[in-house]
C-alpha atoms as one frame of an Amber mdcrd trajectory, in Angstrom:
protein
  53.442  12.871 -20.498  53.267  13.143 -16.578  49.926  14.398 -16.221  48.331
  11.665 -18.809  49.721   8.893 -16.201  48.390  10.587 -13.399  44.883  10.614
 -15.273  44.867   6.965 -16.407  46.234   6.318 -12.514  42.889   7.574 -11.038
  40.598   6.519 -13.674  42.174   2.888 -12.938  41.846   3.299  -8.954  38.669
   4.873  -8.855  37.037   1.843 -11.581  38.936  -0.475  -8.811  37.080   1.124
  -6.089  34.092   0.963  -7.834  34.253  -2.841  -8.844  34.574  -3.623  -5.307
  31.129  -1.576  -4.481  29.008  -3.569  -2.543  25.167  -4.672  -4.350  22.095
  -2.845  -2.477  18.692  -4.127  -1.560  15.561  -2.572  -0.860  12.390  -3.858
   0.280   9.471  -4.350  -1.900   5.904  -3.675  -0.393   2.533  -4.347  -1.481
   1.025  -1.050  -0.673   2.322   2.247   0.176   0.742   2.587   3.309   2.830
  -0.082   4.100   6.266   1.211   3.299   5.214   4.465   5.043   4.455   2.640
   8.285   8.068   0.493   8.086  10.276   3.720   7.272   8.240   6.750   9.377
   8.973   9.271   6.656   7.141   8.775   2.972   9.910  10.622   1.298  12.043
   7.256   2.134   9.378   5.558  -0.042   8.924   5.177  -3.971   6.643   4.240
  -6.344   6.869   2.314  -9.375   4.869   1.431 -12.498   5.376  -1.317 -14.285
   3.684  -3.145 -17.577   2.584  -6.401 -16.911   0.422  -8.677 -18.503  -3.297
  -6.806 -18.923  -2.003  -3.558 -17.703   0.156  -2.131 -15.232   1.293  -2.936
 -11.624   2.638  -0.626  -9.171   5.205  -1.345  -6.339   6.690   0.065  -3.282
  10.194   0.254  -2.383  11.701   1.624   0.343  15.264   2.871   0.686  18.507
   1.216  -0.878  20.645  -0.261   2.212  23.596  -2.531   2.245  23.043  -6.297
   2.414  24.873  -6.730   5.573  22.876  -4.126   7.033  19.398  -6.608   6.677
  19.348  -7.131  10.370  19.531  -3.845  11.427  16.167  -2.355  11.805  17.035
   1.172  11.202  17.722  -0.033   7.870  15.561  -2.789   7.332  12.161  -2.504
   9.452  10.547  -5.309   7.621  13.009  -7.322   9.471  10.747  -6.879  12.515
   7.471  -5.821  11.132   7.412  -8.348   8.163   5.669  -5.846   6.157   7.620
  -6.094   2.918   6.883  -9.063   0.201  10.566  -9.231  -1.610  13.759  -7.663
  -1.518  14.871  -5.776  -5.047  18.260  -6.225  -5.568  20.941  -3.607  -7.626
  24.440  -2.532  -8.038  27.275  -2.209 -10.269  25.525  -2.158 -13.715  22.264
  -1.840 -14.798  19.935  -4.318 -15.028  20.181  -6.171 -11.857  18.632  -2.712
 -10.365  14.835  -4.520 -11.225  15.315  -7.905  -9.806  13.185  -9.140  -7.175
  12.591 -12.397  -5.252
């Protein structure tokens, strides 16, 4: 009987911790070229294809980073450069990993 307590003790902890994880951002860029130039390093970059109406559109992210961190340019270039042209926002749970502004 001990050790089931124990397990259900760090399953509920750990789903605690991870309730209080905070959302990520990335930036969104129009080209690759220009996530490449923001970040230095193309493996910090990513690609992605997406259906849209008539075909298919593809967009650049750069690394996920902390919201808090969007002033620090180490983390968020664009804040200087002005390169990017949204922010995609994610988290806890899927579905609010595609949402951009």
């Amino acid at each position: 009987m001990r050790k089931s307590k124990t397990i259900t003790l760090i399953f509920l902890t750990s789903t605690l911790f991870l309730g209080c994880e905070e959302d990520k951002v990335r930036n969104q860029y129009s080209t690759w070229n220009d996530c490449v130039q923001d970040y230095r390093d193309p493996t910090k970059c990513e690609a992605e294809t997406r259906p849209v109406t008539g075909g298919y559109r593809t967009y650049y992210y750069g690394p996920w980073y902390g919201p808090s961190r969007s002033s620090d340019v180490s983390h968020n270039p664009s804040s200087v450069t002005g390169r990017a042209i949204g922010v995609s926002r994610g988290g806890f749970g899927a579905g609010g990993s595609h949402a951009s502004s």
